[in-house]
N, C-alpha and C positions, 0 to 999 in steps of 0.2 A: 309616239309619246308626246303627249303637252309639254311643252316648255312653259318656264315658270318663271316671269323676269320679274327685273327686280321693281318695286313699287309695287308689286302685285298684292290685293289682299286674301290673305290665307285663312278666308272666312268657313272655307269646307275640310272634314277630316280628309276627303276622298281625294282632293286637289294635294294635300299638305302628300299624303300616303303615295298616290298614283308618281307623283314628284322625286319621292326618295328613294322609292320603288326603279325607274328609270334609271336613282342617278348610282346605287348603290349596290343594287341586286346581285352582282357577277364577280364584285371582287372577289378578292381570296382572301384577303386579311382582314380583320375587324378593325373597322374606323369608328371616335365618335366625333361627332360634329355636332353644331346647332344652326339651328334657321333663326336668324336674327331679325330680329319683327319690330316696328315701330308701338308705340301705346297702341295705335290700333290696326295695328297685325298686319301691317306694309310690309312687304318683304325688304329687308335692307341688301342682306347676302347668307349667304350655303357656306358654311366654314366647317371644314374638314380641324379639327382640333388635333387629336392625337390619335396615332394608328398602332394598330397591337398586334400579336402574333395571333396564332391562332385561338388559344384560352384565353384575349383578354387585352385590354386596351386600359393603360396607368391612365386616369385621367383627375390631374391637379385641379382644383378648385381656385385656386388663386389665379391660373391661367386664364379660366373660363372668365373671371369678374374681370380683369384686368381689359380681357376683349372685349365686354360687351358696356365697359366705361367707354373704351375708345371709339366704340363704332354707334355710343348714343341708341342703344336697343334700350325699349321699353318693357322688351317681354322675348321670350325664347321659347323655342320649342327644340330639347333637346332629342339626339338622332344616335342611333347605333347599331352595327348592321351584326351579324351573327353569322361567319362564314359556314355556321355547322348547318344551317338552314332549321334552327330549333326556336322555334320563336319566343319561347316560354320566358319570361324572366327572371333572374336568378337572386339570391341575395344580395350579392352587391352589385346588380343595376338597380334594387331596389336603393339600396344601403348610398350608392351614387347621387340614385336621384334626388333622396331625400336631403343630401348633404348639400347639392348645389342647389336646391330648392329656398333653404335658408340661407345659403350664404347671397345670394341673389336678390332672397327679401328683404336682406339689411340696406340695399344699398335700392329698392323699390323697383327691383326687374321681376316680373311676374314670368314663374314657367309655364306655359297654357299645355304642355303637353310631353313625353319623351316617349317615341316609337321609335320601336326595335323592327329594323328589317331583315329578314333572314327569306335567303331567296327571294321570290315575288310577292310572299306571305308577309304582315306586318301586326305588329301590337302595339295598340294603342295603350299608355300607362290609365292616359284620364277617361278612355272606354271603360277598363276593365275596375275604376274607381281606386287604384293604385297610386295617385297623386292627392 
């Protein structure tokens, strides 16, 4: 598997996927994280946010802004893996994404992206025009 360090630009879905894919795939529990990007999609870091049981990971909105104040991201690409290996996405990763979507725009962090990893299979939110 490619390693992905950091300053890397994450100018390809397939780089961004093949990456999460790697680092994600085999858990057992559902994480979400985001890849924290500079304005122009520098890798900053892989941040493992909140971990959930099987049906489902709380993931606070204030937590998310509060990290990507501190670590100076310009933009995100939010992550979350689906231990059932279903990749589909459900109302509230939609209902998620759209929330941290705007709470992220107020403060001028663009989300370029949120894929769902489930096994080695992935979905893209901004492939399937769900962003």
């Amino acid at each position: 598997a490619k390693r992905v360090a950091r300053g890397s630009v994450l100018s390809s879905p397939s780089t961004v996927k093949n990456f999460l894919v790697t680092r994600l795939a085999d858990l057992e529990h559902e994480i979400f994280g985001m890849l924290l990007l500079t304005t122009r999609h520098h890798l900053i870091d892989f941040v493992e946010l909140f971990r959930g049981t099987l049906d489902g990971a709380n993931v606070a909105p204030r937590e998310v802004v509060k990290l990507v104040l501190a670590r100076n991201a310009g933009a995100v690409i939010l992550v979350h893996q689906h231990p059932s290996a279903v990749k589909d996405a459900s109302q509230a990763d939609e209902l998620i994404t759209a929330t941290l979507k705007e709470a992220l725009a107020l403060i001028q962090v663009r989300v370029i992206d949120h894929i769902i990893v489930a096994g080695r299979d992935t979905l893209s939110f901004a492939e399937k025009g769900l962003l």
